[in-house]
N, CA, C and O atoms as a Maestro MAE file, in Angstrom:
{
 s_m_m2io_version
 :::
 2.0.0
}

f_m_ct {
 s_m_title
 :::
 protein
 m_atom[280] {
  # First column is atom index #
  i_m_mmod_type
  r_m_x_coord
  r_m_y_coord
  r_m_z_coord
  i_m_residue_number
  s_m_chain_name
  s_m_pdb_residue_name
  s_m_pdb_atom_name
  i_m_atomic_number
  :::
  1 25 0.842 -1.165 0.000 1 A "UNK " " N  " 7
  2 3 0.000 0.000 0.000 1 A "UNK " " CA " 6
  3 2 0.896 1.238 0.000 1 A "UNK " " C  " 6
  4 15 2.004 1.120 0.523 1 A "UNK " " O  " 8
  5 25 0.505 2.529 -0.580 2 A "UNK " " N  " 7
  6 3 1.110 3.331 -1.163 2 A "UNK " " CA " 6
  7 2 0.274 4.366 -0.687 2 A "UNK " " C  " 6
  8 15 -0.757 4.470 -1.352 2 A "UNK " " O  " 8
  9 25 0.407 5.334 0.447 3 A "UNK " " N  " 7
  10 3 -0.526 6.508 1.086 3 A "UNK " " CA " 6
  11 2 0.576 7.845 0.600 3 A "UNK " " C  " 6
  12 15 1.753 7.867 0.958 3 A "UNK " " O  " 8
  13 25 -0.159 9.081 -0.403 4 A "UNK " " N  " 7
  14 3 0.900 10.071 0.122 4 A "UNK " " CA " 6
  15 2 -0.009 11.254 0.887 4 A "UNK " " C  " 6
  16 15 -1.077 11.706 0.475 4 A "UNK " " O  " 8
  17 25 0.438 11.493 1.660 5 A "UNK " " N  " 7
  18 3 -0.437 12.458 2.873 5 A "UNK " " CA " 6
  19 2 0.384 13.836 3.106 5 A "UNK " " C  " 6
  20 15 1.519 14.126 3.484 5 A "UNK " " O  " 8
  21 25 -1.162 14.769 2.542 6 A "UNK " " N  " 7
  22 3 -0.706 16.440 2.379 6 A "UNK " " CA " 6
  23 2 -1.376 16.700 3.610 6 A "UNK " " C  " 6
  24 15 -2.145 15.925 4.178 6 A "UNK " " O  " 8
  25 25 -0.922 18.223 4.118 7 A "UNK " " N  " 7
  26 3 -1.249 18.945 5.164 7 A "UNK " " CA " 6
  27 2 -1.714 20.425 4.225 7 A "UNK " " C  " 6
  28 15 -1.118 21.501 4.179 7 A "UNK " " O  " 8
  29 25 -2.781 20.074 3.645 8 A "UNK " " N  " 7
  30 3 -3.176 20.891 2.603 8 A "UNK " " CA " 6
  31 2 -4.732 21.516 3.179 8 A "UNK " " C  " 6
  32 15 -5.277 20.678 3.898 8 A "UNK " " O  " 8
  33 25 -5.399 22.563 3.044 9 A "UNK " " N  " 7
  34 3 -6.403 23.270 3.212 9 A "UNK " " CA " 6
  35 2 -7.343 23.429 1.928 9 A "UNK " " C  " 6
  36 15 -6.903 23.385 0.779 9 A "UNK " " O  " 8
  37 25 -8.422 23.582 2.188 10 A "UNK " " N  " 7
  38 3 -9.410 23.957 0.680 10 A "UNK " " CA " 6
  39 2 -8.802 25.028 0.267 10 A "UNK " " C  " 6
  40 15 -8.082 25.122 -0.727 10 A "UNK " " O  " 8
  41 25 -9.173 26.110 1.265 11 A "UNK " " N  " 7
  42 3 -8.797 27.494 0.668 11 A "UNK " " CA " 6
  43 2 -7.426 27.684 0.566 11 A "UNK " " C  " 6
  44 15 -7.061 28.854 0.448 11 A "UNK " " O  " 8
  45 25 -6.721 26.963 0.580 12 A "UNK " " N  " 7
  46 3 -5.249 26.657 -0.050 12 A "UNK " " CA " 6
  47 2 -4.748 26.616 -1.511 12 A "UNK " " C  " 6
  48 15 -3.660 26.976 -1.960 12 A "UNK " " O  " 8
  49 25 -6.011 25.993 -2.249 13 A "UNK " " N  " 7
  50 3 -5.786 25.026 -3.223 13 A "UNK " " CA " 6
  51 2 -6.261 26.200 -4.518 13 A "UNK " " C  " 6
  52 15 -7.419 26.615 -4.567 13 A "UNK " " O  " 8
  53 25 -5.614 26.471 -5.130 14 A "UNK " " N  " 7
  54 3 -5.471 27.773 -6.302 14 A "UNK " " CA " 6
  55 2 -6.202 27.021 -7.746 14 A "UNK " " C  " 6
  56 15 -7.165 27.485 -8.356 14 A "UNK " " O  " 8
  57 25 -5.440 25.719 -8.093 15 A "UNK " " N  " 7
  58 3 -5.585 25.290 -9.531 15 A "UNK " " CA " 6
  59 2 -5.179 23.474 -9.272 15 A "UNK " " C  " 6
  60 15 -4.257 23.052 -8.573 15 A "UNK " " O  " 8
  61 25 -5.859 22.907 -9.813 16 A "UNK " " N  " 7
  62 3 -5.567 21.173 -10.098 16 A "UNK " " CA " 6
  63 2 -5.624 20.932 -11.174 16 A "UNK " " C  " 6
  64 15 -6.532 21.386 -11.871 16 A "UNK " " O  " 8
  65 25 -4.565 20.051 -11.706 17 A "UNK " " N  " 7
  66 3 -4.938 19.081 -12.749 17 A "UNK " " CA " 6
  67 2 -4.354 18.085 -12.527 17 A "UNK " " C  " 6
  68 15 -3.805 17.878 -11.445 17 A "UNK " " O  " 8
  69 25 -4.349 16.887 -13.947 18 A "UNK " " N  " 7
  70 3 -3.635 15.665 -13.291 18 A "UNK " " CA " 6
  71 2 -2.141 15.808 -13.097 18 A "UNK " " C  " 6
  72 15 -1.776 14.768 -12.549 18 A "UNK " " O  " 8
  73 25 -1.259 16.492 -13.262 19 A "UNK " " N  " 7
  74 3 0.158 16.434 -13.221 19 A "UNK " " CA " 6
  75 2 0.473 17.482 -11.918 19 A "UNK " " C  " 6
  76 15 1.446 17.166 -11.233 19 A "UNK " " O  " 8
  77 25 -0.251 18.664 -11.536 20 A "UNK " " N  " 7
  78 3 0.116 19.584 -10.990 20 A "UNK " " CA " 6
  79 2 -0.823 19.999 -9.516 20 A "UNK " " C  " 6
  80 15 -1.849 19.370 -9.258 20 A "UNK " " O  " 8
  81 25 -0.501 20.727 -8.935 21 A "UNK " " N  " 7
  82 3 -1.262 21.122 -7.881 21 A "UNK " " CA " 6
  83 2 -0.906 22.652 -7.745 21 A "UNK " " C  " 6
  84 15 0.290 22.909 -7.606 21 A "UNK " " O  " 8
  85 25 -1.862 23.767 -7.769 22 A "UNK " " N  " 7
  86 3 -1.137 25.004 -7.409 22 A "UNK " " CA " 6
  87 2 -1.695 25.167 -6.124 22 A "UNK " " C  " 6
  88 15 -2.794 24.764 -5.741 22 A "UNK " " O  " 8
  89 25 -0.878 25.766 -5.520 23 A "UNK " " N  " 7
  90 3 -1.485 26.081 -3.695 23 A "UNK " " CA " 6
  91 2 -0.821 28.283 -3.659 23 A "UNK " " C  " 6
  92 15 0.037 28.997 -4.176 23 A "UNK " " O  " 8
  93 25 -1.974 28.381 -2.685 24 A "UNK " " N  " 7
  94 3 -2.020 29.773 -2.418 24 A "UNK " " CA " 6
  95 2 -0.761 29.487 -0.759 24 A "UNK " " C  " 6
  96 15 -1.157 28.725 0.124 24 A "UNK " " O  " 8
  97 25 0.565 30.162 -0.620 25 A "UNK " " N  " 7
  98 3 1.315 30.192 -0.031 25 A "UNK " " CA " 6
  99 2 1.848 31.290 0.895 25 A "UNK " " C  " 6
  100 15 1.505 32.373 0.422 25 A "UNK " " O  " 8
  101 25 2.541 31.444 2.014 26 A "UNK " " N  " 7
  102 3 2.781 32.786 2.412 26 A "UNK " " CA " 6
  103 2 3.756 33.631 1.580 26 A "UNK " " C  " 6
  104 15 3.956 34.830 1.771 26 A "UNK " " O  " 8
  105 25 4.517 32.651 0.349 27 A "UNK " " N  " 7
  106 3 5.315 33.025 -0.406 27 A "UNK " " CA " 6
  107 2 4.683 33.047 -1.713 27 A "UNK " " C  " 6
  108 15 5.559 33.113 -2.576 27 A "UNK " " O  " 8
  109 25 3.527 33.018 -2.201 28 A "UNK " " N  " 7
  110 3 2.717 33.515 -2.986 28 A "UNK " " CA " 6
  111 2 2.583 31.596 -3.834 28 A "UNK " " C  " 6
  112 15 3.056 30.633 -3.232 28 A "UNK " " O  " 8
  113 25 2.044 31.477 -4.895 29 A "UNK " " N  " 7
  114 3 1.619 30.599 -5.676 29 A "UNK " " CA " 6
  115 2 2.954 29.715 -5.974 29 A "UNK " " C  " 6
  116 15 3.945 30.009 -6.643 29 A "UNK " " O  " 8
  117 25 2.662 28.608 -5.296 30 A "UNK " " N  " 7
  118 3 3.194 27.158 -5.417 30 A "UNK " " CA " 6
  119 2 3.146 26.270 -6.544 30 A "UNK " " C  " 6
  120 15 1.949 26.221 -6.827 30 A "UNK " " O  " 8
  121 25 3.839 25.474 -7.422 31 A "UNK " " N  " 7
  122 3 3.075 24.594 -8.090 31 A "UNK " " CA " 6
  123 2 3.812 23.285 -7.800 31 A "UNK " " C  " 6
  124 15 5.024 23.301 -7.582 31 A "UNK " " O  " 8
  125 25 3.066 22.093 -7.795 32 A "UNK " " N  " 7
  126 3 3.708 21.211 -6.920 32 A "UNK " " CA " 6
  127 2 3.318 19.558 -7.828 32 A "UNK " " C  " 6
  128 15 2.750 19.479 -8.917 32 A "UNK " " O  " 8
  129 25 3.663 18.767 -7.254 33 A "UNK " " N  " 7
  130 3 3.428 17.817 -8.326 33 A "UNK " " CA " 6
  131 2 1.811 16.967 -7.500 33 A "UNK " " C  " 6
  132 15 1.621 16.796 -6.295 33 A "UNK " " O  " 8
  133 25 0.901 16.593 -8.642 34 A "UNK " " N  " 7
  134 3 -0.154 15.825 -8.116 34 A "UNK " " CA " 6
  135 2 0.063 14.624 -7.384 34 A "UNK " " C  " 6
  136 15 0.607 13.570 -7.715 34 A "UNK " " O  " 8
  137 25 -0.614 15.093 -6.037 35 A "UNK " " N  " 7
  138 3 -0.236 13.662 -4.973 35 A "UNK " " CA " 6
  139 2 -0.785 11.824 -5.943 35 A "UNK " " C  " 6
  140 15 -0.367 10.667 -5.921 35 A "UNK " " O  " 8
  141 25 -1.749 12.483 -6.557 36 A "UNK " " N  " 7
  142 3 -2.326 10.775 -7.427 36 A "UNK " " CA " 6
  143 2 -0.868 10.409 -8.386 36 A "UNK " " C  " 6
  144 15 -0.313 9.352 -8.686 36 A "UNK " " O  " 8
  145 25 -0.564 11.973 -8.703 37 A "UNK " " N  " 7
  146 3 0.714 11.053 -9.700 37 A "UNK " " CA " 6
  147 2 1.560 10.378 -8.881 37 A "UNK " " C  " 6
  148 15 1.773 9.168 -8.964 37 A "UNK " " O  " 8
  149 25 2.127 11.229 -7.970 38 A "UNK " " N  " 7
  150 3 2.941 10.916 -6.654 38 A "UNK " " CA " 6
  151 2 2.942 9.420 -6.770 38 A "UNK " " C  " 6
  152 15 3.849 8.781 -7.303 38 A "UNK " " O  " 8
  153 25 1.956 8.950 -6.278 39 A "UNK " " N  " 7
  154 3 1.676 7.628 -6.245 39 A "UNK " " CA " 6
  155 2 1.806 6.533 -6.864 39 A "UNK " " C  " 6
  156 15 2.384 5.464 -6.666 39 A "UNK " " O  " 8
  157 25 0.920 7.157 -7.951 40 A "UNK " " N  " 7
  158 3 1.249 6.372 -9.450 40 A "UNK " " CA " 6
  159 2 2.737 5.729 -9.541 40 A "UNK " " C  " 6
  160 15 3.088 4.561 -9.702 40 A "UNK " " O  " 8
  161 25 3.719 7.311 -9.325 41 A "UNK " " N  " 7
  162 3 5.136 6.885 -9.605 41 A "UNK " " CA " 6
  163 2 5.744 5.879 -8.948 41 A "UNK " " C  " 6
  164 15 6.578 5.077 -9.368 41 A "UNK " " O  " 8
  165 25 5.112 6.019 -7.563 42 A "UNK " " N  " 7
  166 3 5.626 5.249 -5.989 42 A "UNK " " CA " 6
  167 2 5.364 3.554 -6.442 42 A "UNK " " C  " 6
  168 15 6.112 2.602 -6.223 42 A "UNK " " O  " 8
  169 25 4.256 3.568 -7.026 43 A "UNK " " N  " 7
  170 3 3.701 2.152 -6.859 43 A "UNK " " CA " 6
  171 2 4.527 1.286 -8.534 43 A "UNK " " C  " 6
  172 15 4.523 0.112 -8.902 43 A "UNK " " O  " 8
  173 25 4.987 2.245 -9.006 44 A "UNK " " N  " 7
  174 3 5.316 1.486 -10.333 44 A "UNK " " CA " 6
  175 2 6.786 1.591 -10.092 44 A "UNK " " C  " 6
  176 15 7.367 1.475 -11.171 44 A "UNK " " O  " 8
  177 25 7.666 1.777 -9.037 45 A "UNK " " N  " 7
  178 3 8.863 1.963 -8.687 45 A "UNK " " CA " 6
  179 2 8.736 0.866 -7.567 45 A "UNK " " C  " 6
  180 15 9.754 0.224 -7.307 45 A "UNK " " O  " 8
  181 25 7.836 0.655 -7.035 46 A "UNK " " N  " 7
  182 3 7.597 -0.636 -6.174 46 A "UNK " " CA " 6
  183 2 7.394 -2.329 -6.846 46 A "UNK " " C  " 6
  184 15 7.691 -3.501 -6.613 46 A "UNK " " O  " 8
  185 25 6.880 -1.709 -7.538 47 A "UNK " " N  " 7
  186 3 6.494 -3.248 -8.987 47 A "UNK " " CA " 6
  187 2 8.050 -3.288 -9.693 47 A "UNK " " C  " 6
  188 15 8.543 -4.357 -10.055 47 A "UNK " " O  " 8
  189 25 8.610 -2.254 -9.808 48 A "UNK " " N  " 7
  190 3 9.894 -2.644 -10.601 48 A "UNK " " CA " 6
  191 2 10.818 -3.448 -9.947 48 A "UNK " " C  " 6
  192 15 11.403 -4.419 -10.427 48 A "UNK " " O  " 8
  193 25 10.986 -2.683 -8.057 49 A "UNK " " N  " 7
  194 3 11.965 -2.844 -7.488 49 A "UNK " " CA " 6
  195 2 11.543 -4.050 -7.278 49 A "UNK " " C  " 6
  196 15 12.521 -4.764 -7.059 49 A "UNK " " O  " 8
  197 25 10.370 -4.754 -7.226 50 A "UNK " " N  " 7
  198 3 10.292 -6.188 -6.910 50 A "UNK " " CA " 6
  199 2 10.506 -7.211 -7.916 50 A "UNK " " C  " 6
  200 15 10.908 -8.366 -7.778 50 A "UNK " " O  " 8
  201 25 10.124 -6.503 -9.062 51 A "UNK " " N  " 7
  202 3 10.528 -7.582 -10.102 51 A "UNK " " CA " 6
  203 2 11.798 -7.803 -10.560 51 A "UNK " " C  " 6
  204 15 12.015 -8.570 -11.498 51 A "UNK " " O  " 8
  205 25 13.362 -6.711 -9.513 52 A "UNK " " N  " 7
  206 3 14.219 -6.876 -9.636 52 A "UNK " " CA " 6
  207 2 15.060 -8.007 -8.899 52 A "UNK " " C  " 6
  208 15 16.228 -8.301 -9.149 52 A "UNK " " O  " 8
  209 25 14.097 -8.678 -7.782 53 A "UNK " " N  " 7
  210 3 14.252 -9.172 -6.403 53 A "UNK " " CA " 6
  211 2 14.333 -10.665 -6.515 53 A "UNK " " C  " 6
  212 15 13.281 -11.290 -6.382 53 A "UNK " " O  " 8
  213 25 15.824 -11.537 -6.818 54 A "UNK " " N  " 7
  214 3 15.243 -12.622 -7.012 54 A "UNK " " CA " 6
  215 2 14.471 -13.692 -5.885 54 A "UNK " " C  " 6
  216 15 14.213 -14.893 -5.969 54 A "UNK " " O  " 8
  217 25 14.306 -12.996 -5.139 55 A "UNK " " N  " 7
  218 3 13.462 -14.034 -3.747 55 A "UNK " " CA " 6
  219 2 12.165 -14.177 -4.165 55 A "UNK " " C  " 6
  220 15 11.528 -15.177 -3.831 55 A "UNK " " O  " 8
  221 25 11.580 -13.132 -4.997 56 A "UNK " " N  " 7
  222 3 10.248 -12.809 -4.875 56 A "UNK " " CA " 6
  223 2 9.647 -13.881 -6.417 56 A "UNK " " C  " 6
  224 15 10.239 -14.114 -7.471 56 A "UNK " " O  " 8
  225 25 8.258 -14.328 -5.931 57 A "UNK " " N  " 7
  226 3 7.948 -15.595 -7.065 57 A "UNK " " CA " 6
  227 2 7.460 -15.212 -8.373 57 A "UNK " " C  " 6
  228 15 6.304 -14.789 -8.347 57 A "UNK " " O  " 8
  229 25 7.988 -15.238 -9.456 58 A "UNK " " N  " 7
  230 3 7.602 -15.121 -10.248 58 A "UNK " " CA " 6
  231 2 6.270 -15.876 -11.423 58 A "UNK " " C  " 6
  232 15 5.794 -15.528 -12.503 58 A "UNK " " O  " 8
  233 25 6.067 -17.007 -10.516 59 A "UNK " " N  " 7
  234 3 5.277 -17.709 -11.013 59 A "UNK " " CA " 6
  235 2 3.682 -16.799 -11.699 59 A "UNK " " C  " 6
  236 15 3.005 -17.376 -12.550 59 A "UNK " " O  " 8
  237 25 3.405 -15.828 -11.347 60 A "UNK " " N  " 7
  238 3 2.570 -15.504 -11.486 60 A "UNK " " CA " 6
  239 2 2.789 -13.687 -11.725 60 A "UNK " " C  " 6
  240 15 3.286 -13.280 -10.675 60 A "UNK " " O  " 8
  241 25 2.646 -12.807 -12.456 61 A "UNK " " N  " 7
  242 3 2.846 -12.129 -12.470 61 A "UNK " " CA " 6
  243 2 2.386 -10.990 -11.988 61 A "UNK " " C  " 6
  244 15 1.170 -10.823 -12.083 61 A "UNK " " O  " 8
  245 25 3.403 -9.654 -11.200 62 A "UNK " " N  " 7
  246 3 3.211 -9.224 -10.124 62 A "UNK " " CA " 6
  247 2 2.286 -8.170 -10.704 62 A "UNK " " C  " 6
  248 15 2.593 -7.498 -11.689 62 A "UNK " " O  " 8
  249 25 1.152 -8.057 -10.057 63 A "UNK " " N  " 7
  250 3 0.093 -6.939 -10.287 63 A "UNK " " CA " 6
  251 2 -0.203 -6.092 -9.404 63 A "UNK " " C  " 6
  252 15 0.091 -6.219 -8.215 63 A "UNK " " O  " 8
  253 25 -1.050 -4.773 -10.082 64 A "UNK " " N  " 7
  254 3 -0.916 -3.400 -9.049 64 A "UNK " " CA " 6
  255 2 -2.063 -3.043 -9.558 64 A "UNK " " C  " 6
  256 15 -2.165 -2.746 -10.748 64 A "UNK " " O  " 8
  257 25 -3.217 -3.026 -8.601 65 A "UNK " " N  " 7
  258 3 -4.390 -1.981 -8.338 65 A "UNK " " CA " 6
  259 2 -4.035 -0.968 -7.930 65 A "UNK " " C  " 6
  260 15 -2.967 -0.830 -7.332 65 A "UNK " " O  " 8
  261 25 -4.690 -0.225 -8.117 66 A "UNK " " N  " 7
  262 3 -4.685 1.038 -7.334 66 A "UNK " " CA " 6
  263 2 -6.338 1.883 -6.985 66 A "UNK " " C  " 6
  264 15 -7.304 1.451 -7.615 66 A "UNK " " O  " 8
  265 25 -6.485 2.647 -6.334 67 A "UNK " " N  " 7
  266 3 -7.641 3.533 -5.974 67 A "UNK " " CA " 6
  267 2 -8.052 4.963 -4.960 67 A "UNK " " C  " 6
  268 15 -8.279 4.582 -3.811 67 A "UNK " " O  " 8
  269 25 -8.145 5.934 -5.060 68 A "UNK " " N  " 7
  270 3 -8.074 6.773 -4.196 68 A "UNK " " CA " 6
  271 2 -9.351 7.300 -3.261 68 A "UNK " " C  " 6
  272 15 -10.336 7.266 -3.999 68 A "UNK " " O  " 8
  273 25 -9.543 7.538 -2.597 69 A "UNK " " N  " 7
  274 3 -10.617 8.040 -1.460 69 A "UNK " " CA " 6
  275 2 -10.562 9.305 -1.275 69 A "UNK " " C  " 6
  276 15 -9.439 9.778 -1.445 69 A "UNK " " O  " 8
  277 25 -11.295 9.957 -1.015 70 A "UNK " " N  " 7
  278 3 -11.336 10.976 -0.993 70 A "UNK " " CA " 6
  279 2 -11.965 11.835 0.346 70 A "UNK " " C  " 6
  280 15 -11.996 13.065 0.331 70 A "UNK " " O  " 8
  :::
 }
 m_bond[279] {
  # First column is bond index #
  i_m_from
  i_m_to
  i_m_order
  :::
  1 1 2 1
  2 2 3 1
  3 3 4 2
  4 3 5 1
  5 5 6 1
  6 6 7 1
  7 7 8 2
  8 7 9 1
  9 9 10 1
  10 10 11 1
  11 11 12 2
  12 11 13 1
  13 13 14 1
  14 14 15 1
  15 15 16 2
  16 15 17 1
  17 17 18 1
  18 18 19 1
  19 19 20 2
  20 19 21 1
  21 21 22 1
  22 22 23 1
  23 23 24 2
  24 23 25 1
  25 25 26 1
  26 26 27 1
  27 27 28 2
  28 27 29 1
  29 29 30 1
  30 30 31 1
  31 31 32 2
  32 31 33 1
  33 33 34 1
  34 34 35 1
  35 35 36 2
  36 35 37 1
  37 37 38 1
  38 38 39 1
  39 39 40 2
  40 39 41 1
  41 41 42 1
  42 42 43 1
  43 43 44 2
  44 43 45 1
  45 45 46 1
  46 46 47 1
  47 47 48 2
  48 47 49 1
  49 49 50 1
  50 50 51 1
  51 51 52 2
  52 51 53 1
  53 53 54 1
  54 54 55 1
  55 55 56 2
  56 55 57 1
  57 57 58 1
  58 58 59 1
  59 59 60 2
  60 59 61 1
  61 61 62 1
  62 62 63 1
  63 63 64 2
  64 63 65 1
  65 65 66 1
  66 66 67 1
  67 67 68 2
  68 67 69 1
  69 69 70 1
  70 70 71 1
  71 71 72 2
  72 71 73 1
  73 73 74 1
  74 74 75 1
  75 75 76 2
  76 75 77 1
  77 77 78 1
  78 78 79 1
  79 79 80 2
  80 79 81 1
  81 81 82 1
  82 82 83 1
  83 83 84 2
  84 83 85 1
  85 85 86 1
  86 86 87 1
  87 87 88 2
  88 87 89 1
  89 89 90 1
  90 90 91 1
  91 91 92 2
  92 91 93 1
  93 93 94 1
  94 94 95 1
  95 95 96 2
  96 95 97 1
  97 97 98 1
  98 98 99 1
  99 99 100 2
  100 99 101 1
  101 101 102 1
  102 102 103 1
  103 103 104 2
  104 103 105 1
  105 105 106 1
  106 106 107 1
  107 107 108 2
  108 107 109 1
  109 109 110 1
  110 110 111 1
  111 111 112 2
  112 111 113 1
  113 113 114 1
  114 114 115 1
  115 115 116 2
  116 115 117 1
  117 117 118 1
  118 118 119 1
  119 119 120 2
  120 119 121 1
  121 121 122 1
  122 122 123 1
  123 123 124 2
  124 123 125 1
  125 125 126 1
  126 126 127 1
  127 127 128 2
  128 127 129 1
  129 129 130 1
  130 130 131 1
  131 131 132 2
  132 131 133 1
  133 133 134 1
  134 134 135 1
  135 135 136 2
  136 135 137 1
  137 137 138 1
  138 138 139 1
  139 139 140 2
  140 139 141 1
  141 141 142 1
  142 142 143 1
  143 143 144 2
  144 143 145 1
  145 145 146 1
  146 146 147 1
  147 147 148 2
  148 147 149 1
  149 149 150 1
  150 150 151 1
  151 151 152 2
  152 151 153 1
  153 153 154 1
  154 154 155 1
  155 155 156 2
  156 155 157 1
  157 157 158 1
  158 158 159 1
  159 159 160 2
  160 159 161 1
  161 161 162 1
  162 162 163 1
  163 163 164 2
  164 163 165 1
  165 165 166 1
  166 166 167 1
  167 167 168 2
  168 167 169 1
  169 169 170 1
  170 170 171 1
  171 171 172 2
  172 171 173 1
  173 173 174 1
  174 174 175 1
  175 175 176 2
  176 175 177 1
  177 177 178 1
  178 178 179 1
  179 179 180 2
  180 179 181 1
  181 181 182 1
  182 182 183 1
  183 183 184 2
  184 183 185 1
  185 185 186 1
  186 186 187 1
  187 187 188 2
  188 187 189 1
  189 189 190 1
  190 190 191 1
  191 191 192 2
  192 191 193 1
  193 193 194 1
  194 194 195 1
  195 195 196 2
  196 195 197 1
  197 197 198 1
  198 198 199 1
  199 199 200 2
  200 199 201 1
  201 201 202 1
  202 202 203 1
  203 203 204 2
  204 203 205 1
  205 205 206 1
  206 206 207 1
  207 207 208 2
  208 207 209 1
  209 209 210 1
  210 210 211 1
  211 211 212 2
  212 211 213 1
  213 213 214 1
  214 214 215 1
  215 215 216 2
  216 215 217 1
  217 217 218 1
  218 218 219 1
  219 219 220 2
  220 219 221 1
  221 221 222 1
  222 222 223 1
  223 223 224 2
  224 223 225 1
  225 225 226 1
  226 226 227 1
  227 227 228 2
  228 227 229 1
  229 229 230 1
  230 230 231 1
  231 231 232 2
  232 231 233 1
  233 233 234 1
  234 234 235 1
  235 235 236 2
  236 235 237 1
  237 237 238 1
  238 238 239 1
  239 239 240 2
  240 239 241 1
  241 241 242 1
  242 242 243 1
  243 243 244 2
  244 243 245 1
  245 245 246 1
  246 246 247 1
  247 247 248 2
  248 247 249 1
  249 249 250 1
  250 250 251 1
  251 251 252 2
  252 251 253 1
  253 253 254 1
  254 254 255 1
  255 255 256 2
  256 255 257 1
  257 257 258 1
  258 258 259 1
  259 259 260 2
  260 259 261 1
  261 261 262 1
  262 262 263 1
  263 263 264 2
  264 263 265 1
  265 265 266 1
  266 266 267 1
  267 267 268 2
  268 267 269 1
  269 269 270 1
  270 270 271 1
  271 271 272 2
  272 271 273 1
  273 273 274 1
  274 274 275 1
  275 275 276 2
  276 275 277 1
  277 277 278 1
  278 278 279 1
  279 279 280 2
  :::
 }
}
């Protein structure tokens, strides 16, 4: 499992899309990377590093759900 956890506010939050996040700052407009991509990246860097691992079984090939809550 793959959690990335912001300390983020509504009235924080300036602009979203899928790659980016802009946040309203005491140093004025932030742009930051999307926590879903975040993840995305985390979990397909986790599938790699395991399929680099020879302990781990290959018999079956290693799969990755994913889903977010909101």
């Amino acid at each position: 499992m793959v959690l990335e956890v912001k300390d983020w506010r509504l009235d924080t939050i300036v602009h979203v899309n899928r790659m980016q996040v802009e946040l309203l700052t005491d140093s004025g407009n932030v742009s930051t990377d999307n926590p879903f991509e975040q993840v995305r990246s985390y979990m397909f860097s986790v599938v790699d590093t395991l399929n680099l691992d020879p302990s781990v079984d290959r018999s079956s090939a290693l799969e990755m759900s994913h889903a977010y809550m909101r």
